[in-house]
C-alpha positions, 0 to 999 in steps of 0.5 A: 547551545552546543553545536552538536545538536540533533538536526531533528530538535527544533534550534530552541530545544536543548537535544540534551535535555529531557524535551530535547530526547523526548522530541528526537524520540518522536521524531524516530518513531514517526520516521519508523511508522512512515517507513513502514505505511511505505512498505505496506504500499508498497506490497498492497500496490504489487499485490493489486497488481498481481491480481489484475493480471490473473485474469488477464494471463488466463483469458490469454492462456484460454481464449476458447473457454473464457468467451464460453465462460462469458457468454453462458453467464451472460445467458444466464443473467438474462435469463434470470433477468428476463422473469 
């Protein structure tokens, strides 16, 4: 074997035969679909984020309100508990 062979084709495979492309060509496809799983995670994670910080922000932002806002679904869910 030549000592140009593709660090992606197993030693025992000619990277210049049919196997040998057909196995450097898996080899891409696969690195390209995990890059791209990567990237995914990458924006589910940043987009969980972001929408755990939306209450956060708000209930900072309106102390006042959230606790009314609170306390009348807590009524509310008693009450319709309570029957």
């Amino acid at each position: 074997m030549a000592s140009t062979e593709s660090p992606d084709v197993p030693e025992n495979i000619d990277p210049d035969g049919v196997v040998g492309r057909v196995a450097a060509s898996a080899h891409e496809t696969v690195d390209r679909a995990a890059q791209k799983a990567q990237e995914s995670c990458d924006r589910l994670d940043q987009f969980c984020s972001d929408v755990a910080d939306l209450p956060r922000d708000t209930i900072r932002t309106h102390p006042i309100a959230s606790m009314v806002l609170a306390l009348s679904v807590g009524y509310i869910l008693g009450r319709l508990g309570g029957r």
